[in-house]
N, CA, C and O atoms as a GROMACS GRO file, in nm:
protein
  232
    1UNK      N    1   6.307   8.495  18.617
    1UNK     CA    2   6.276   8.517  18.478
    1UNK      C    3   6.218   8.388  18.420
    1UNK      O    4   6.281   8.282  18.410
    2UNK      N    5   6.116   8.404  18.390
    2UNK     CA    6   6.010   8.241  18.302
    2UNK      C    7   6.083   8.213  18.105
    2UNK      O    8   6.092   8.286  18.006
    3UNK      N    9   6.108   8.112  18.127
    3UNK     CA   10   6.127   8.062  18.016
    3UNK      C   11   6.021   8.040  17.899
    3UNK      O   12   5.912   7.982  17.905
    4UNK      N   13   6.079   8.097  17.800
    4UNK     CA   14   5.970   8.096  17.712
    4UNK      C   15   5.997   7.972  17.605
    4UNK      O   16   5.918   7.975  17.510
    5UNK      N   17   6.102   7.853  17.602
    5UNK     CA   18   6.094   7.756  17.511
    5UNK      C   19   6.022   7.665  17.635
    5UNK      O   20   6.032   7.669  17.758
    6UNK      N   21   5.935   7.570  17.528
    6UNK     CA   22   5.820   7.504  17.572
    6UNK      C   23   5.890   7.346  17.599
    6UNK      O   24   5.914   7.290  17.492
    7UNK      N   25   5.912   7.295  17.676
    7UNK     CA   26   5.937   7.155  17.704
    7UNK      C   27   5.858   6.988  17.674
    7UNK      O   28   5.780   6.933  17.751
    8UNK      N   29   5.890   6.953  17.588
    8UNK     CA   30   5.764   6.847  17.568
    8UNK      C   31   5.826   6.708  17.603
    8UNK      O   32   5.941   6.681  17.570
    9UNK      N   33   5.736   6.608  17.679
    9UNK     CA   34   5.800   6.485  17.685
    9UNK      C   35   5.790   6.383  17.560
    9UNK      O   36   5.685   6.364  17.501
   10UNK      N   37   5.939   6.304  17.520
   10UNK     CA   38   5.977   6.236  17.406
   10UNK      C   39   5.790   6.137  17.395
   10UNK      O   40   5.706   6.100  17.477
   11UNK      N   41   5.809   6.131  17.226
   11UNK     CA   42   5.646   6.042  17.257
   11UNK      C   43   5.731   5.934  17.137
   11UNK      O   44   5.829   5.956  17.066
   12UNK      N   45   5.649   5.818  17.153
   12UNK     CA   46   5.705   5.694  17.076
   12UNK      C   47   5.556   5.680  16.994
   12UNK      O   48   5.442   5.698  17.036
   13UNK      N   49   5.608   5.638  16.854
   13UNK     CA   50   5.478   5.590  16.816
   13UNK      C   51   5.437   5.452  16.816
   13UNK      O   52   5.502   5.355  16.776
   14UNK      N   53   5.306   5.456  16.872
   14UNK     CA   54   5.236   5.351  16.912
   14UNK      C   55   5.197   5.253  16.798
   14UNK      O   56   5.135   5.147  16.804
   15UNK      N   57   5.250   5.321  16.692
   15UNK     CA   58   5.147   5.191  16.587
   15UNK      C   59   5.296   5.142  16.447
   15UNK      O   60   5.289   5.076  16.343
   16UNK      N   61   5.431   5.227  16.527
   16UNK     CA   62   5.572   5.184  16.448
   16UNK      C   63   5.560   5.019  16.419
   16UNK      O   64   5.479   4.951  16.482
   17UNK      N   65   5.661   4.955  16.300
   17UNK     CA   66   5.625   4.799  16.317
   17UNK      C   67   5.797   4.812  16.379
   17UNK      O   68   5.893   4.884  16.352
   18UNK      N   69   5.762   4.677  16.494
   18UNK     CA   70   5.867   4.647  16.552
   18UNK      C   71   5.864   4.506  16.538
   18UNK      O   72   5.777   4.442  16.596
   19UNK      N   73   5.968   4.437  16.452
   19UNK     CA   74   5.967   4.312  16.533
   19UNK      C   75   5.937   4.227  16.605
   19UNK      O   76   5.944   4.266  16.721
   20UNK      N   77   5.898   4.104  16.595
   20UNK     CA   78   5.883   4.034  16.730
   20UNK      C   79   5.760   4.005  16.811
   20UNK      O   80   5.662   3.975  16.743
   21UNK      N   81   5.746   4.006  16.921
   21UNK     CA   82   5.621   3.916  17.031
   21UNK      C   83   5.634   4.066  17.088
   21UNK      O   84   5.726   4.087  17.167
   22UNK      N   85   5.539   4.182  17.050
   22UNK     CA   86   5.544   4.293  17.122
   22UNK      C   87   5.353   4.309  17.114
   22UNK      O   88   5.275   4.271  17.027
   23UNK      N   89   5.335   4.363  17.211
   23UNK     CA   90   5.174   4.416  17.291
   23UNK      C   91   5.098   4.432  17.124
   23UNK      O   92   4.993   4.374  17.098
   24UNK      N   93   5.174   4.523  17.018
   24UNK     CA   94   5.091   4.489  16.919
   24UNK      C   95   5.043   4.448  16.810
   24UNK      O   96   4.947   4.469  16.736
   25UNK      N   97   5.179   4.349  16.821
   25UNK     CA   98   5.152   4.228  16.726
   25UNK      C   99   5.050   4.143  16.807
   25UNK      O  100   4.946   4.097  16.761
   26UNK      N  101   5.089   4.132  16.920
   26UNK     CA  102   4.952   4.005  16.979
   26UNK      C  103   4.817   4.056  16.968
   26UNK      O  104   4.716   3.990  16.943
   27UNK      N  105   4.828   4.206  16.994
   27UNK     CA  106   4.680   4.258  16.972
   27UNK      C  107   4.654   4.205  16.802
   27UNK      O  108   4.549   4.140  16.795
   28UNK      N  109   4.693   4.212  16.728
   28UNK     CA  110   4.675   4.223  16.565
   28UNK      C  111   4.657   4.076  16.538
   28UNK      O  112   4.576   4.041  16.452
   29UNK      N  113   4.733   3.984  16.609
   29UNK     CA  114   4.738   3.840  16.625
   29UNK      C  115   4.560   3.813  16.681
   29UNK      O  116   4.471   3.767  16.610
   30UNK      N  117   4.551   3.839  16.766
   30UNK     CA  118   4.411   3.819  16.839
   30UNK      C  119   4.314   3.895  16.739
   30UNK      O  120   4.194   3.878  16.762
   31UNK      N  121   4.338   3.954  16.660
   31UNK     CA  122   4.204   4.041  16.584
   31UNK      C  123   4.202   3.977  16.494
   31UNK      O  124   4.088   3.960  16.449
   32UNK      N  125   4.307   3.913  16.424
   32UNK     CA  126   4.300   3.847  16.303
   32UNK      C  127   4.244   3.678  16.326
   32UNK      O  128   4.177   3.616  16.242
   33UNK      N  129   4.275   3.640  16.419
   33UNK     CA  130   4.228   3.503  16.486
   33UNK      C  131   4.086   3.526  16.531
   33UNK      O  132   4.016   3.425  16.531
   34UNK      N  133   4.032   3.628  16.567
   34UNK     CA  134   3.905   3.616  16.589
   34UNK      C  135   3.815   3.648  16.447
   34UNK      O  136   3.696   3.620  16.460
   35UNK      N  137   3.849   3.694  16.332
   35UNK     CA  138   3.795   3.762  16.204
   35UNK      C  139   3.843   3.629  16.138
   35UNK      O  140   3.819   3.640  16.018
   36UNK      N  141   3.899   3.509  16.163
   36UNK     CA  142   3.888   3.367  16.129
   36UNK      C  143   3.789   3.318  16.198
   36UNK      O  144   3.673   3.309  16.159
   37UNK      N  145   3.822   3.294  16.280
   37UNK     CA  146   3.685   3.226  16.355
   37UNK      C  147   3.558   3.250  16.341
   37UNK      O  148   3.476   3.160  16.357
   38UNK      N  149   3.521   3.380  16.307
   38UNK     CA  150   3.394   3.432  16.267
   38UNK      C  151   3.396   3.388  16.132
   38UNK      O  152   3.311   3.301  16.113
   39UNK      N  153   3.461   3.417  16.036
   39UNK     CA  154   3.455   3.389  15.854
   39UNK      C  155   3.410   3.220  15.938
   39UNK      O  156   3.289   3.198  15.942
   40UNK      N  157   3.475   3.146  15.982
   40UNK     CA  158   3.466   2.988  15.972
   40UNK      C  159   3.320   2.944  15.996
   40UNK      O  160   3.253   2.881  15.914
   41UNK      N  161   3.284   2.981  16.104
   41UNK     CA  162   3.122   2.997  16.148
   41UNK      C  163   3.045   2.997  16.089
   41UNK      O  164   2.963   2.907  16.071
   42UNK      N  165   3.053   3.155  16.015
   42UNK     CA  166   2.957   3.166  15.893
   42UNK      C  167   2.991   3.087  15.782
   42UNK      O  168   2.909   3.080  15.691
   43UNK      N  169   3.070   3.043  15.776
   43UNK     CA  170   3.084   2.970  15.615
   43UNK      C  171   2.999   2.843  15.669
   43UNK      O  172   2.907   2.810  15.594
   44UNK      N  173   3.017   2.750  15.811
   44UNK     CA  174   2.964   2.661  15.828
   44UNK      C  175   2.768   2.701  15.854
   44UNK      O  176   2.697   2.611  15.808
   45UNK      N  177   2.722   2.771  15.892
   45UNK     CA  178   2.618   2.863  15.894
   45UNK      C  179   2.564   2.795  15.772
   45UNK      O  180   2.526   2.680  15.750
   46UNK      N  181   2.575   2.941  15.677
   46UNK     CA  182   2.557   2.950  15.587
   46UNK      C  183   2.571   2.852  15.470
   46UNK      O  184   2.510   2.858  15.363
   47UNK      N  185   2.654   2.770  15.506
   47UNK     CA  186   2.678   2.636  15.352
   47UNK      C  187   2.618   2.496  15.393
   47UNK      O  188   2.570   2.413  15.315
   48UNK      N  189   2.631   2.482  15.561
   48UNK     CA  190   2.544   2.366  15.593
   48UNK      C  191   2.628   2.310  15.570
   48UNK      O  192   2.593   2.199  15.532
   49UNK      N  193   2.771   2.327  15.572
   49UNK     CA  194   2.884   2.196  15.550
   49UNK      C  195   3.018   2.288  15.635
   49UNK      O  196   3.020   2.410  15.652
   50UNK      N  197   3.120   2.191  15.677
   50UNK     CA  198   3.220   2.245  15.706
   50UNK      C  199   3.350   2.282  15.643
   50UNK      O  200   3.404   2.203  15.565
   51UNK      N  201   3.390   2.368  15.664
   51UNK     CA  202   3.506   2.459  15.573
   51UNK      C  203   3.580   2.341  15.495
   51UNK      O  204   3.622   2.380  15.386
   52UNK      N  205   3.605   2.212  15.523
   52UNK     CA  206   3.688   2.219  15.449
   52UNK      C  207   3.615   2.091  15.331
   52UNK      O  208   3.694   2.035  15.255
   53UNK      N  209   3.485   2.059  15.326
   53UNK     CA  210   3.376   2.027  15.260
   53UNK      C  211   3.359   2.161  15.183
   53UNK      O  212   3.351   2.148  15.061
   54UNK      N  213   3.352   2.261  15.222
   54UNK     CA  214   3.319   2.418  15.110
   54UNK      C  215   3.449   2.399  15.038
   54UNK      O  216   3.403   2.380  14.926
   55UNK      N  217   3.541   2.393  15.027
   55UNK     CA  218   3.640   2.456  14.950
   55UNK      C  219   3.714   2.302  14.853
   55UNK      O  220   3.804   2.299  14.769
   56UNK      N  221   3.615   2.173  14.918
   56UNK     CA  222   3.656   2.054  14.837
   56UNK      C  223   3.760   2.029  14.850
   56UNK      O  224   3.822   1.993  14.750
   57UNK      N  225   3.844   2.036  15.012
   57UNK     CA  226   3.994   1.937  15.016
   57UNK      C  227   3.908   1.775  15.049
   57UNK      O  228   3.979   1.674  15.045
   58UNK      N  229   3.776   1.763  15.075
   58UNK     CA  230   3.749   1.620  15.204
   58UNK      C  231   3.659   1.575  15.080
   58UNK      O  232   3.594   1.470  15.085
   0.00000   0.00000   0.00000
């Protein structure tokens, strides 16, 4: 006799915030460190001076 309730395997969500040094905080770590590095570039690019000549700490 076939069973008619459907069996599904447990799923975790992938994008929950957890705490800590986990796969996607470093991913989010690395995206945000590279979307600096690019802003820095272009600011030096574009202003012909370096970041911290643009914002008048030097």
């Amino acid at each position: 006799m076939a069973s008619s309730i459907k069996v599904t395997a447990p799923t975790t969500d992938r994008n929950a915030w957890v705490w800590g040094f986990t796969p996607q905080a470093e991913v989010w770590n690395g995206r945000l460190a590279m979307l600096g590095f690019v802003s820095v570039v272009l600011i030096e690019v574009f202003s012909s001076q370096g970041v911290l000549h643009f914002w008048g700490l030097l």
